[in-house]
PQR file with spaces between the fields and no chain letter, atoms N, CA, C, O and H, PARSE charges and radii, in Angstrom:
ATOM       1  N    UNK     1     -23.517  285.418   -7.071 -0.4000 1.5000
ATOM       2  CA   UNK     1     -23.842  284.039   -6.751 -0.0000 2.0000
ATOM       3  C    UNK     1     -22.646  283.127   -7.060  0.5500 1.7000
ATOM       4  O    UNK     1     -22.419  282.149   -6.349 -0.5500 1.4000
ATOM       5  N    UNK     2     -21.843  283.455   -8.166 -0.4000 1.5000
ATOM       6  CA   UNK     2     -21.071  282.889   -8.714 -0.0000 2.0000
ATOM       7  C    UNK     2     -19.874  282.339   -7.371  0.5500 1.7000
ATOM       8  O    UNK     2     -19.658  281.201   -6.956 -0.5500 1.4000
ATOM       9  H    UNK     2     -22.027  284.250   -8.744  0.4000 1.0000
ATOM      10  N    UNK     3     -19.183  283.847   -6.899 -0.4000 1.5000
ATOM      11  CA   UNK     3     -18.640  283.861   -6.014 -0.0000 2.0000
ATOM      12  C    UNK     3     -18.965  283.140   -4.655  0.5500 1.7000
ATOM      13  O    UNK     3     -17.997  282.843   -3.956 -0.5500 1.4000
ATOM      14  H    UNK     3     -19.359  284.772   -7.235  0.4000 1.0000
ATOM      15  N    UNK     4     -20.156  282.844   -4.232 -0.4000 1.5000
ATOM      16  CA   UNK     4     -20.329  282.371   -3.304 -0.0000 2.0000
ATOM      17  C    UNK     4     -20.512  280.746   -3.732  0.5500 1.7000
ATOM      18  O    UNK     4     -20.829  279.961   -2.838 -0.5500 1.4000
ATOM      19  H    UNK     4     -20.942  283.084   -4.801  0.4000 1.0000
ATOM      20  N    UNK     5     -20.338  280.320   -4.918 -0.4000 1.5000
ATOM      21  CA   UNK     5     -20.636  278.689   -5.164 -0.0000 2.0000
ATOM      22  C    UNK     5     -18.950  278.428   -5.336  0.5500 1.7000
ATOM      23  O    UNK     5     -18.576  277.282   -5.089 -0.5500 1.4000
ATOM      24  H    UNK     5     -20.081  280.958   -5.644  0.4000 1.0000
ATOM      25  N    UNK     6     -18.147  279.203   -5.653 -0.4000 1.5000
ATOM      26  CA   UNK     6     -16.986  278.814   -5.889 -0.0000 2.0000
ATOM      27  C    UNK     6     -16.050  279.042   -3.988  0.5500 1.7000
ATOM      28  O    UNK     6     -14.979  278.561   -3.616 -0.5500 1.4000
ATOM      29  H    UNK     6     -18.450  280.135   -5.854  0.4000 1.0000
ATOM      30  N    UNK     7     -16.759  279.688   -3.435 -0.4000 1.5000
ATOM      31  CA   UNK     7     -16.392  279.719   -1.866 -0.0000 2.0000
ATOM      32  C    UNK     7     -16.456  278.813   -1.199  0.5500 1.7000
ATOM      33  O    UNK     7     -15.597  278.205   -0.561 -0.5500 1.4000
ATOM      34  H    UNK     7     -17.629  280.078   -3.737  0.4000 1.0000
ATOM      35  N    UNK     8     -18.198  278.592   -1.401 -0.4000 1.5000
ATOM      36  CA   UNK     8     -18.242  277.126   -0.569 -0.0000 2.0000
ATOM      37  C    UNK     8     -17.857  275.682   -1.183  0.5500 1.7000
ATOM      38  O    UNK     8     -17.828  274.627   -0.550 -0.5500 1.4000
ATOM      39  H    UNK     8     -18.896  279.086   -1.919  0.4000 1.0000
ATOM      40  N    UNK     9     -17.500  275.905   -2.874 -0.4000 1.5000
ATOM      41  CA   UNK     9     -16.676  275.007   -3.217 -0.0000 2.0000
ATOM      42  C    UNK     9     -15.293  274.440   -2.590  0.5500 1.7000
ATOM      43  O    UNK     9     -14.907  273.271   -2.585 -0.5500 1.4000
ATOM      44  H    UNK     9     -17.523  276.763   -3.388  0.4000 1.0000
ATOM      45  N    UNK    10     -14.685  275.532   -2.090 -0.4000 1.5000
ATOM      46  CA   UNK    10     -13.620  275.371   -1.942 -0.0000 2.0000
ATOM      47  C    UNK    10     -13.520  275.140   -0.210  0.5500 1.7000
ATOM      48  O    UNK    10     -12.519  275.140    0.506 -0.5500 1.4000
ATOM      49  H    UNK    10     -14.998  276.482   -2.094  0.4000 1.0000
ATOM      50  N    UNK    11     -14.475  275.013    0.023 -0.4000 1.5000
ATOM      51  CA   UNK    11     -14.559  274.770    1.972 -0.0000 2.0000
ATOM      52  C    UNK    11     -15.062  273.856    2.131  0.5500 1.7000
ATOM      53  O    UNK    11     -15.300  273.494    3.283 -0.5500 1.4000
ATOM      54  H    UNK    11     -15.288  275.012   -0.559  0.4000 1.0000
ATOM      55  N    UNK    12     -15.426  273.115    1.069 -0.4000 1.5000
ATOM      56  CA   UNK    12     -16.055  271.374    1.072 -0.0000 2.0000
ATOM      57  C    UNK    12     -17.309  271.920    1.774  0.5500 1.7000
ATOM      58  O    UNK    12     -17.367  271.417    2.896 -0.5500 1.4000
ATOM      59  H    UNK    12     -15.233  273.408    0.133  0.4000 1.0000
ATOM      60  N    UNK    13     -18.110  272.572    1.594 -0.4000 1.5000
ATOM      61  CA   UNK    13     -19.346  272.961    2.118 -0.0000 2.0000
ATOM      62  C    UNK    13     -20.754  272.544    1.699  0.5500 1.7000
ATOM      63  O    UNK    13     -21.110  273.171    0.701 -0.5500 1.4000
ATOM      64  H    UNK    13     -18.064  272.980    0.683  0.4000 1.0000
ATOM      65  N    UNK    14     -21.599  271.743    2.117 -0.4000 1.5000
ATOM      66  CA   UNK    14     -23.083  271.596    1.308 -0.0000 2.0000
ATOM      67  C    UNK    14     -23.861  272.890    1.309  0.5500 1.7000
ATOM      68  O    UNK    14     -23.841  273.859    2.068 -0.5500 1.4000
ATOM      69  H    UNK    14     -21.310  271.234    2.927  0.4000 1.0000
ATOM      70  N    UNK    15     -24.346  272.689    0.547 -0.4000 1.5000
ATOM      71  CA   UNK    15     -25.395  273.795    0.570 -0.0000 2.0000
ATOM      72  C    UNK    15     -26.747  273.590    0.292  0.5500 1.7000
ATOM      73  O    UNK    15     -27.166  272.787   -0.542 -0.5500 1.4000
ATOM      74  H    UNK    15     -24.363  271.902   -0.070  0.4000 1.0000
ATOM      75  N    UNK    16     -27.569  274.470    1.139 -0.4000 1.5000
ATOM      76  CA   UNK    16     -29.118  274.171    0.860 -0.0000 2.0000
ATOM      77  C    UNK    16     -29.536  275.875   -0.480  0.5500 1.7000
ATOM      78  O    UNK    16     -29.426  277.075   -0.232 -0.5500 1.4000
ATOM      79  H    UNK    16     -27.229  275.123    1.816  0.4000 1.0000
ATOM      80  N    UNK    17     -30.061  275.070   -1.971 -0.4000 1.5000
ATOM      81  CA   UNK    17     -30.461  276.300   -2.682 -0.0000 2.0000
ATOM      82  C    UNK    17     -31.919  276.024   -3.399  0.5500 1.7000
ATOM      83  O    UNK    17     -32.357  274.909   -3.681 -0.5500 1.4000
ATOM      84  H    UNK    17     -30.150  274.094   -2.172  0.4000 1.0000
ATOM      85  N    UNK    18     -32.418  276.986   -3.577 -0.4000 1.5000
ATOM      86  CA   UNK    18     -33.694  277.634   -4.108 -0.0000 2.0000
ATOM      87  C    UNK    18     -33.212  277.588   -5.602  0.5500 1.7000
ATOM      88  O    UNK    18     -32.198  278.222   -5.894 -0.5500 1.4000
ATOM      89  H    UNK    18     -32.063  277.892   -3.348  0.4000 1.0000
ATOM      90  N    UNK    19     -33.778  276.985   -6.414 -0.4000 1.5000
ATOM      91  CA   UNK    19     -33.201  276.380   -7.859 -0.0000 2.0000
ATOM      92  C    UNK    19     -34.722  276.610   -8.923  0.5500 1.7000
ATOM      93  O    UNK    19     -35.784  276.146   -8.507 -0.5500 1.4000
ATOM      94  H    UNK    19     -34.602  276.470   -6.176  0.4000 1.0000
ATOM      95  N    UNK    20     -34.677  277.354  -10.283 -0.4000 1.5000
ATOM      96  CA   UNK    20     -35.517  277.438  -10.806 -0.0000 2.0000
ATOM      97  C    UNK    20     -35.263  276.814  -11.734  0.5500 1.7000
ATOM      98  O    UNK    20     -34.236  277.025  -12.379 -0.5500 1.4000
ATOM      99  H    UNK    20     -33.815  277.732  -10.621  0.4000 1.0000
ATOM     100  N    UNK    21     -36.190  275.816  -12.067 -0.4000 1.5000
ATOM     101  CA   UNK    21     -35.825  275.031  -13.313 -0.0000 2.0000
ATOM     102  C    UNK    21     -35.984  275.106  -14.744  0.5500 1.7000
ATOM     103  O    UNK    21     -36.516  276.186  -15.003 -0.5500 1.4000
ATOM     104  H    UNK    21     -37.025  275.644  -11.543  0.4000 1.0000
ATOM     105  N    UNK    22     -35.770  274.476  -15.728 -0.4000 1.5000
ATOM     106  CA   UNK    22     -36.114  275.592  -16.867 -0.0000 2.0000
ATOM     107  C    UNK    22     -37.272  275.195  -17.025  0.5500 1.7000
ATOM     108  O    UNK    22     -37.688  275.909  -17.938 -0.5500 1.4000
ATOM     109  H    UNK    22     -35.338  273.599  -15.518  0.4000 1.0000
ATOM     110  N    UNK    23     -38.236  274.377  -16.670 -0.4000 1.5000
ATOM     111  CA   UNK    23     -40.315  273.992  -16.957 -0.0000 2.0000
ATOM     112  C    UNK    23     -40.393  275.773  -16.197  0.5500 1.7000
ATOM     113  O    UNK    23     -41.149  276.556  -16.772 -0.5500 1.4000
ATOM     114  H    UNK    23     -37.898  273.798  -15.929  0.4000 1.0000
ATOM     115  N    UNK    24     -39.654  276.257  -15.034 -0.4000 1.5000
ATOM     116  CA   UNK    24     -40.439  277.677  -14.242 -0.0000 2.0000
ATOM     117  C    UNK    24     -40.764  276.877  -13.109  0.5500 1.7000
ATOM     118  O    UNK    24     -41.865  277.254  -12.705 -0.5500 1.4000
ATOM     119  H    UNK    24     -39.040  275.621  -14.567  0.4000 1.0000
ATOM     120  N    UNK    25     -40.260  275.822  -12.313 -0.4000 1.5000
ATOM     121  CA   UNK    25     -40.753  275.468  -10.884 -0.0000 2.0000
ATOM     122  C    UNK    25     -39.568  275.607  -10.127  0.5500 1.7000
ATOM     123  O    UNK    25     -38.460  275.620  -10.663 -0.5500 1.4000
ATOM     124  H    UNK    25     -39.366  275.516  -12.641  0.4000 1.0000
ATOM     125  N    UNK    26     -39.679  275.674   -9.350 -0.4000 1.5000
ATOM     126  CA   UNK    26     -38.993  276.384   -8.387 -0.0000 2.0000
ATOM     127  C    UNK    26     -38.577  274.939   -7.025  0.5500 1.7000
ATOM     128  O    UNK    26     -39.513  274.546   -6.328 -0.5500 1.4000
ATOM     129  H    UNK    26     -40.579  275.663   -8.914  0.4000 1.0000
ATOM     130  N    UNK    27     -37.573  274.502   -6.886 -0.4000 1.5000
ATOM     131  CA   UNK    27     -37.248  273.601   -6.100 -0.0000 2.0000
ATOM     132  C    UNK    27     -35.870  274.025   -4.941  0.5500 1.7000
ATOM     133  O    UNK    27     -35.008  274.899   -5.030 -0.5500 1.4000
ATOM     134  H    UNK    27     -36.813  274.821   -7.453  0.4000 1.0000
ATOM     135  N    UNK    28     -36.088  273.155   -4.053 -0.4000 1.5000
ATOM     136  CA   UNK    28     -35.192  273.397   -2.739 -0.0000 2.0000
ATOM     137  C    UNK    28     -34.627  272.201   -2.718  0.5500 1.7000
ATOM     138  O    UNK    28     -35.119  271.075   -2.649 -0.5500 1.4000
ATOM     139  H    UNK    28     -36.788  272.444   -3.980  0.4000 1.0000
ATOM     140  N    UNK    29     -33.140  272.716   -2.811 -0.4000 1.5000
ATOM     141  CA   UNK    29     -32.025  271.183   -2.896 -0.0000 2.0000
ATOM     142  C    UNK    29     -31.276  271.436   -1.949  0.5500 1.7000
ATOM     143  O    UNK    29     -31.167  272.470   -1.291 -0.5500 1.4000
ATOM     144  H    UNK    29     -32.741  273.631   -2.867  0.4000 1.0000
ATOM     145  N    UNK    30     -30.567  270.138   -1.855 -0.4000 1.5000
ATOM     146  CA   UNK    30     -28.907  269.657   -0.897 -0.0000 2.0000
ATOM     147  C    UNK    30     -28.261  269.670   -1.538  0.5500 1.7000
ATOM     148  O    UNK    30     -28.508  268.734   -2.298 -0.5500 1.4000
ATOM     149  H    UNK    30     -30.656  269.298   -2.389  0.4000 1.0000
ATOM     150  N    UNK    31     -26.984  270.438   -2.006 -0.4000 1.5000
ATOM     151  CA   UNK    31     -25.716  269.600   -3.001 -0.0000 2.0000
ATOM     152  C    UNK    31     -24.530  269.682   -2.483  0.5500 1.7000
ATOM     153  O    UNK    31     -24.528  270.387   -1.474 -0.5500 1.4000
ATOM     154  H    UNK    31     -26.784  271.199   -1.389  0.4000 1.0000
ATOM     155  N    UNK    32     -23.450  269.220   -2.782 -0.4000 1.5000
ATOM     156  CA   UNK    32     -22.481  269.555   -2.494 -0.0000 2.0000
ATOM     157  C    UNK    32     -21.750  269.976   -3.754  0.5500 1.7000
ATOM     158  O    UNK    32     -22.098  269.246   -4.682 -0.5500 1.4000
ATOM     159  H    UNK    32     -23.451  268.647   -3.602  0.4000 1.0000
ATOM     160  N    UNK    33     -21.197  270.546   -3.984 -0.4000 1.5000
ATOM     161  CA   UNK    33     -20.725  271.283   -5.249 -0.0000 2.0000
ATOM     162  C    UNK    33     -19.291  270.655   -5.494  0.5500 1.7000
ATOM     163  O    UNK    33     -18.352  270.651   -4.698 -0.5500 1.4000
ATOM     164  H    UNK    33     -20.915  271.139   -3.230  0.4000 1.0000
ATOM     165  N    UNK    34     -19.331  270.143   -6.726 -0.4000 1.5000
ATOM     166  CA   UNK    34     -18.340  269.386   -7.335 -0.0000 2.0000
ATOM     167  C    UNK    34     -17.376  270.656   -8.538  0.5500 1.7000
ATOM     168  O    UNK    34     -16.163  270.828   -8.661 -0.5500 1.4000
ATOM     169  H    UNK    34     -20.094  270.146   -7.372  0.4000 1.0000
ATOM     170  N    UNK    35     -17.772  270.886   -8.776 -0.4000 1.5000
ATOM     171  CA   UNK    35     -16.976  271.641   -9.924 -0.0000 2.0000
ATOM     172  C    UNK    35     -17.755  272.945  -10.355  0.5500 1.7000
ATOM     173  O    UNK    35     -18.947  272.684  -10.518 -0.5500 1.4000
ATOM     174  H    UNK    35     -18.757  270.747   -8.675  0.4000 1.0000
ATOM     175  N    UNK    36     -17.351  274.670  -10.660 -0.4000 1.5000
ATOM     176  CA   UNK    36     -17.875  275.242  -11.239 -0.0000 2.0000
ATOM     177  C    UNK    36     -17.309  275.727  -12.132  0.5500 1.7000
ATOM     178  O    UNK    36     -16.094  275.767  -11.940 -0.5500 1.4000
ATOM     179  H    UNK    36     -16.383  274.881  -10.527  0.4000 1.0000
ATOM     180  N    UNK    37     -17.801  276.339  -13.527 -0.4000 1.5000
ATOM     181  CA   UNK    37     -16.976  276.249  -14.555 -0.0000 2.0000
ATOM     182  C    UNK    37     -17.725  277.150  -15.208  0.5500 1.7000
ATOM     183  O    UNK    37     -18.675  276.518  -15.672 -0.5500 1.4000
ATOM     184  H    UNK    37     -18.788  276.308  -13.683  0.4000 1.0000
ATOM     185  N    UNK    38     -17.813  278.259  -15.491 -0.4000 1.5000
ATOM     186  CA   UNK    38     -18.297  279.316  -16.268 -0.0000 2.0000
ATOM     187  C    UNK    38     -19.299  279.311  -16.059  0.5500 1.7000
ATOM     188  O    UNK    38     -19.306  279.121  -14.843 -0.5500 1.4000
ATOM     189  H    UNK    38     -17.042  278.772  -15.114  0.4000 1.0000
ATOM     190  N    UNK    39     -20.406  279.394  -16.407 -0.4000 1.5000
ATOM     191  CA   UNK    39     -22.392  279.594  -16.182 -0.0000 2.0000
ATOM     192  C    UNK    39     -22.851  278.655  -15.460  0.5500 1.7000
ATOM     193  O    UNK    39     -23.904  278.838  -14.848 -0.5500 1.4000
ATOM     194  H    UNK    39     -20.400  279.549  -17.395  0.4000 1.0000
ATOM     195  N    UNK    40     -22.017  277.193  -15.352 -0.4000 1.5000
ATOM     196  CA   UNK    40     -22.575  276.295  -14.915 -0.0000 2.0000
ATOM     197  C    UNK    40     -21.992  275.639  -13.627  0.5500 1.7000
ATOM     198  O    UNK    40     -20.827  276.019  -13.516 -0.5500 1.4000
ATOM     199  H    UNK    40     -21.162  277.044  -15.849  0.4000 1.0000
ATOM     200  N    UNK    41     -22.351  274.786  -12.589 -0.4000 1.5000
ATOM     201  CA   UNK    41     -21.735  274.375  -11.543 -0.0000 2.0000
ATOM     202  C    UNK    41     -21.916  273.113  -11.633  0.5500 1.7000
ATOM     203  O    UNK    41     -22.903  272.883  -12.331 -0.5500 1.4000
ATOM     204  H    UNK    41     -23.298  274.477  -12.680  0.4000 1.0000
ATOM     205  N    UNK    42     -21.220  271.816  -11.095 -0.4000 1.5000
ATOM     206  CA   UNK    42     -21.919  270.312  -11.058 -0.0000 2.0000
ATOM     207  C    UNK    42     -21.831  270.399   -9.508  0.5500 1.7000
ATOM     208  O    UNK    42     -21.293  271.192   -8.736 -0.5500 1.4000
ATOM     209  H    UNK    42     -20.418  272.003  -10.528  0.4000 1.0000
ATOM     210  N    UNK    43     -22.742  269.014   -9.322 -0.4000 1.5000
ATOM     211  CA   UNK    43     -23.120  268.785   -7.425 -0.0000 2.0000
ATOM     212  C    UNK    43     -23.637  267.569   -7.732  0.5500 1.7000
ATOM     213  O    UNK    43     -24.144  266.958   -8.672 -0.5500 1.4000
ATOM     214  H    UNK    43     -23.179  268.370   -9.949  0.4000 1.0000
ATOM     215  N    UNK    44     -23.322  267.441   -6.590 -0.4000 1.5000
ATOM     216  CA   UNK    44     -24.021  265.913   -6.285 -0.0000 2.0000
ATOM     217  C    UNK    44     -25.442  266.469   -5.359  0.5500 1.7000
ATOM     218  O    UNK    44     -25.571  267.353   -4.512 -0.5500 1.4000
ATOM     219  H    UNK    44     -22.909  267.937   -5.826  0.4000 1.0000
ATOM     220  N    UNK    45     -26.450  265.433   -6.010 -0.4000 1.5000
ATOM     221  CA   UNK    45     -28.113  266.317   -5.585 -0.0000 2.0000
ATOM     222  C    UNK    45     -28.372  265.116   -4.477  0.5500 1.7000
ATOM     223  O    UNK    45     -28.465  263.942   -4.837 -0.5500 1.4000
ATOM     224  H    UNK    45     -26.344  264.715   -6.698  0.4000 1.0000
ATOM     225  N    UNK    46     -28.470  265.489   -3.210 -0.4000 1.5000
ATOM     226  CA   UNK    46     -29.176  264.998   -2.075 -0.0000 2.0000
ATOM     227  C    UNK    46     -30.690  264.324   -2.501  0.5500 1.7000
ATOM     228  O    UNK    46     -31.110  263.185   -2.297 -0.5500 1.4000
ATOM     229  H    UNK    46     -28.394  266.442   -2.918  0.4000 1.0000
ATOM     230  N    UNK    47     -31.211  265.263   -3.044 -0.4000 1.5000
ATOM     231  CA   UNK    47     -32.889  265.364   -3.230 -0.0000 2.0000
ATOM     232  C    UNK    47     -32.882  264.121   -4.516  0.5500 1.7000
ATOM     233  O    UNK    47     -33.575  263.110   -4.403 -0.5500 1.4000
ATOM     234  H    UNK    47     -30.869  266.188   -3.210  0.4000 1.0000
ATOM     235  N    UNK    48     -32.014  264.370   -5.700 -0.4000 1.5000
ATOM     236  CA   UNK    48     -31.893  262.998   -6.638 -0.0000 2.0000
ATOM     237  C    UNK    48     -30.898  261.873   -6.809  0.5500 1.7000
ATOM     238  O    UNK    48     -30.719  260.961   -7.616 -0.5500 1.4000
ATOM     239  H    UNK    48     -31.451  265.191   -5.791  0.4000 1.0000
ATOM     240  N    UNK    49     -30.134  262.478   -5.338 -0.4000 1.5000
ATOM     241  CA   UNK    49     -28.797  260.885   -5.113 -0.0000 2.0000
ATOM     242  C    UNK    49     -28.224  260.822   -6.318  0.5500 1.7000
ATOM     243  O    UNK    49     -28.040  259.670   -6.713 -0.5500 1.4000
ATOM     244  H    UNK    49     -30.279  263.219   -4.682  0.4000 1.0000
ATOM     245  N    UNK    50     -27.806  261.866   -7.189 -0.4000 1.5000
ATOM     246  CA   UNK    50     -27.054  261.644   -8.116 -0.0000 2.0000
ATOM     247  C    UNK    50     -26.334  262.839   -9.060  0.5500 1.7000
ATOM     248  O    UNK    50     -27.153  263.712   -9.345 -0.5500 1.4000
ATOM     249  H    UNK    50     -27.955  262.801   -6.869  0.4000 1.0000
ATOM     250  N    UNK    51     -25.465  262.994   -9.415 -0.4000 1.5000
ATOM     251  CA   UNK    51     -24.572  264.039   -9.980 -0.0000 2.0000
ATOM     252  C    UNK    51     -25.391  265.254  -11.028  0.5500 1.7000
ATOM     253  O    UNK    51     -25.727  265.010  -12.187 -0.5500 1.4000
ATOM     254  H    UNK    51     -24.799  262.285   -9.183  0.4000 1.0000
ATOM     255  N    UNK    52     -25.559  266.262  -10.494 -0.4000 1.5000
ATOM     256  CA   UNK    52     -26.442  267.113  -11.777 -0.0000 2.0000
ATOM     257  C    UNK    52     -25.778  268.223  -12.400  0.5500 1.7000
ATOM     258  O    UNK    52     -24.804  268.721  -11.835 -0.5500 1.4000
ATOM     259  H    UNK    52     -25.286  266.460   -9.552  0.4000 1.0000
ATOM     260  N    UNK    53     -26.106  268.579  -13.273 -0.4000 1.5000
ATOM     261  CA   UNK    53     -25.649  270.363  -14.018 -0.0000 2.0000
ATOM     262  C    UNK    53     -26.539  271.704  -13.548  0.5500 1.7000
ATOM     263  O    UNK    53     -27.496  271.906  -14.295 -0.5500 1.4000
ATOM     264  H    UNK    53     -26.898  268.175  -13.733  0.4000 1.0000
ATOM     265  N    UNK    54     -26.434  272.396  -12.747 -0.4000 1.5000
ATOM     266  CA   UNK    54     -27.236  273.356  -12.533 -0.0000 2.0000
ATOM     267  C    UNK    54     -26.653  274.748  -13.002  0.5500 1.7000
ATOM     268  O    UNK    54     -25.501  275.075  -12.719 -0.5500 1.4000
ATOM     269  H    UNK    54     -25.656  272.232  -12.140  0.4000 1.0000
ATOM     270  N    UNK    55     -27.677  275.711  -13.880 -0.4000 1.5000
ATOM     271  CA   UNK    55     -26.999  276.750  -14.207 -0.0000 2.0000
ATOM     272  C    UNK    55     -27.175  278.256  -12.704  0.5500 1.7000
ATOM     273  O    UNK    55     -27.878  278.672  -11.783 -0.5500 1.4000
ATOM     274  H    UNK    55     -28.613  275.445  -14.110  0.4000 1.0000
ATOM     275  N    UNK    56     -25.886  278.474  -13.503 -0.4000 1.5000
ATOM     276  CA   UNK    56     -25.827  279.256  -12.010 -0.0000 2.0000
ATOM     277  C    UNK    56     -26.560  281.005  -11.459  0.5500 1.7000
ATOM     278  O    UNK    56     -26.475  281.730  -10.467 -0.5500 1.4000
ATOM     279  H    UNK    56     -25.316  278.136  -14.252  0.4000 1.0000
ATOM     280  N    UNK    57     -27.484  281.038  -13.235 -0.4000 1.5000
ATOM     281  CA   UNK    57     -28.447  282.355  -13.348 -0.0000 2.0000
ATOM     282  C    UNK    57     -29.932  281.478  -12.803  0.5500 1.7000
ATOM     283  O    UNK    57     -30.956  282.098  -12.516 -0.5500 1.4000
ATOM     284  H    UNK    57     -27.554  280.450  -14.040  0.4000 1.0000
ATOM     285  N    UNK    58     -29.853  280.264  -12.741 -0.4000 1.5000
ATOM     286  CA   UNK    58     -30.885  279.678  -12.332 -0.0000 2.0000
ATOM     287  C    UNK    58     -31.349  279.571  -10.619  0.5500 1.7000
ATOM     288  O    UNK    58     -32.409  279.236  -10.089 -0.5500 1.4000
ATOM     289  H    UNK    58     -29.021  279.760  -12.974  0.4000 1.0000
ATOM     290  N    UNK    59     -29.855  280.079   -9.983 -0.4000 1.5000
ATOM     291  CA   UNK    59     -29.830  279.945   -8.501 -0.0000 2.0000
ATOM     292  C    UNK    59     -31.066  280.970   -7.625  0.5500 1.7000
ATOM     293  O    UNK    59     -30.345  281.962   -7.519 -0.5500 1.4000
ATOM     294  H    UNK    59     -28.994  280.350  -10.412  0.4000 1.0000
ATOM     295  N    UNK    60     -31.849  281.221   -7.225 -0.4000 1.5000
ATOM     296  CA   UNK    60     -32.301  281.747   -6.459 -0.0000 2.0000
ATOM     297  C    UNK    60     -32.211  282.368   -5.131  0.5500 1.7000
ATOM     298  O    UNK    60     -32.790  283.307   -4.583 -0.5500 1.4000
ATOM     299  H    UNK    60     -32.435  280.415   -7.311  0.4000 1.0000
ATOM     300  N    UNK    61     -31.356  281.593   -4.817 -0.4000 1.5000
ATOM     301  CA   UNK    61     -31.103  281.644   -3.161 -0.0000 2.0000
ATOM     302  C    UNK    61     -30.085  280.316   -2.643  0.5500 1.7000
ATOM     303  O    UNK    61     -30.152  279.147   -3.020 -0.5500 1.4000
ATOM     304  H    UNK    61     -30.885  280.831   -5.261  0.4000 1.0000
ATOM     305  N    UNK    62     -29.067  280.972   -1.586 -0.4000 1.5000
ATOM     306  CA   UNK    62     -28.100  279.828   -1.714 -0.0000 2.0000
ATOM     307  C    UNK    62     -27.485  280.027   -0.151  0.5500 1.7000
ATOM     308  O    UNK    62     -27.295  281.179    0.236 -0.5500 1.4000
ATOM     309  H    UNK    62     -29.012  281.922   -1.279  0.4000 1.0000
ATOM     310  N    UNK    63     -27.209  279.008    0.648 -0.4000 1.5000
ATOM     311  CA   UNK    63     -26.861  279.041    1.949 -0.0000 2.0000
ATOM     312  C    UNK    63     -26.263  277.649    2.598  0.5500 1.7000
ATOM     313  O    UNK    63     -26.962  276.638    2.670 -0.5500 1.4000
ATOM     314  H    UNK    63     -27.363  278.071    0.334  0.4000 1.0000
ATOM     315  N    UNK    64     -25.248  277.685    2.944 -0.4000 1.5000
ATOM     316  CA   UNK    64     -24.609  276.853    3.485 -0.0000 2.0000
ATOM     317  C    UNK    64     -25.174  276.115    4.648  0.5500 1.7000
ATOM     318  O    UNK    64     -25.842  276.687    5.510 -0.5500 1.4000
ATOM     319  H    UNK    64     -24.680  278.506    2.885  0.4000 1.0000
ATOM     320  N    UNK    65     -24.902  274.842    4.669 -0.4000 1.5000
ATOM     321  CA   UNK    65     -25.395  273.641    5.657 -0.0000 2.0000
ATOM     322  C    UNK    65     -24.319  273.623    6.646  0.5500 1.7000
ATOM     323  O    UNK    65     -23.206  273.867    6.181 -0.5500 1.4000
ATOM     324  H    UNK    65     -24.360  274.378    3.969  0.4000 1.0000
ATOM     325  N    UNK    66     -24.384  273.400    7.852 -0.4000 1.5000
ATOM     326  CA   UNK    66     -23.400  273.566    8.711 -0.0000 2.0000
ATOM     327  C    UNK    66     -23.567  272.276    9.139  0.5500 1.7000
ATOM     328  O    UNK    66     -24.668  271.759    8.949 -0.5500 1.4000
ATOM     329  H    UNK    66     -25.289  273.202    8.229  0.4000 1.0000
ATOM     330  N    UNK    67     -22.233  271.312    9.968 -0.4000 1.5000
ATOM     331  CA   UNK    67     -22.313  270.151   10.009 -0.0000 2.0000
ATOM     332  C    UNK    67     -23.355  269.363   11.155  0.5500 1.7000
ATOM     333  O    UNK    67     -23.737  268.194   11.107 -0.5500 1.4000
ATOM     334  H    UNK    67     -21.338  271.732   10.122  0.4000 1.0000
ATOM     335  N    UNK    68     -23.741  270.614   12.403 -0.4000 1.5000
ATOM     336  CA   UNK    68     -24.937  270.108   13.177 -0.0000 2.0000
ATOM     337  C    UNK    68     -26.140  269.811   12.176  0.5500 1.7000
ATOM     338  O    UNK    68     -26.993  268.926   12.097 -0.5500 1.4000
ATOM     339  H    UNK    68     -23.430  271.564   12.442  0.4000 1.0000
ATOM     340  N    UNK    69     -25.859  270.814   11.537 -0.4000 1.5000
ATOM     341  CA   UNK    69     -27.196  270.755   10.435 -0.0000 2.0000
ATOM     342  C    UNK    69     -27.896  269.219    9.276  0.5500 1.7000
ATOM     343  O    UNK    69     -29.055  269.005    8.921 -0.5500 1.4000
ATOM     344  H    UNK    69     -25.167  271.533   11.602  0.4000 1.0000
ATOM     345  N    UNK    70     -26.605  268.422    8.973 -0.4000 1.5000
ATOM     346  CA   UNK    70     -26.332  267.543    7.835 -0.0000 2.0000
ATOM     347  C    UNK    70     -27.283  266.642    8.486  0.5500 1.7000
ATOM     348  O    UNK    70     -28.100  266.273    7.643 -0.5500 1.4000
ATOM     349  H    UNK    70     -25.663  268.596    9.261  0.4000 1.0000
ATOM     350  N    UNK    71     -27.538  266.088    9.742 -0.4000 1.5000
ATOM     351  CA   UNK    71     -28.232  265.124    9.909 -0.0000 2.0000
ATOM     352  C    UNK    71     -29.825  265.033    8.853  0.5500 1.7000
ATOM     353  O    UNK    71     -30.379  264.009    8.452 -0.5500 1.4000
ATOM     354  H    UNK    71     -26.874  266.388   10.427  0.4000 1.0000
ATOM     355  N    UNK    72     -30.152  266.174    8.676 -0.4000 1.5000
ATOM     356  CA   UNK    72     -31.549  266.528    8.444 -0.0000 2.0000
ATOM     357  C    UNK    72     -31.727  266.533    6.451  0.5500 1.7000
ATOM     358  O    UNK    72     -32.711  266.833    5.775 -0.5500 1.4000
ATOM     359  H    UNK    72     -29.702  267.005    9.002  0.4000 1.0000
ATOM     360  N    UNK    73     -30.542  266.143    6.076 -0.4000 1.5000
ATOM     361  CA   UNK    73     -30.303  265.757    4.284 -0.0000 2.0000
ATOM     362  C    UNK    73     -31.314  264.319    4.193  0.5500 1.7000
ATOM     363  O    UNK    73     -31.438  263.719    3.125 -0.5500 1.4000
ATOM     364  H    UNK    73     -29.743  265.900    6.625  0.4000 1.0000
C-alpha cells in the first residue's frame, strides 16, 4: 500500500480510499496526498475540506481518480 501512496504521490494524483478508522468504521474518501512519511501519510480530505493524518495499515483499498473523473469530488 505503502508503495502505491508514495506513486500516486508523486504523479500529483487524487485518490479515492476505503479508510478504517480507529472507532472500527469504515469510510470512503477523496484525498490528495500531501506527504508520506513512515506509517503515516498527510492529504488533504475532500469529504472534510481539510488537511488529515491517515495511517497507512489503516488503508483498505486505494485507487486513483482520473481527471474525467474529479468533477464528481
Amino acid at each position: 500500500m505503502r508503495k502505491d501512496l508514495v506513486k500516486y504521490f508523486n504523479r500529483g494524483r487524487i485518490v479515492e480510499l476505503m479508510y478504517l478508522s480507529k472507532a472500527g468504521e469504515i469510510s470512503k474518501r477523496k484525498v490528495r496526498i500531501l506527504k508520506v512519511q513512515g506509517d503515516i501519510f498527510y492529504a488533504y480530505c475532500f469529504k472534510q475540506k481539510a488537511k488529515r493524518t491517515f495511517r497507512i495499515d489503516q488503508v483498505l483499498a486505494l485507487a486513483p481518480i482520473f481527471p474525467h473523473e474529479r468533477g464528481v469530488i
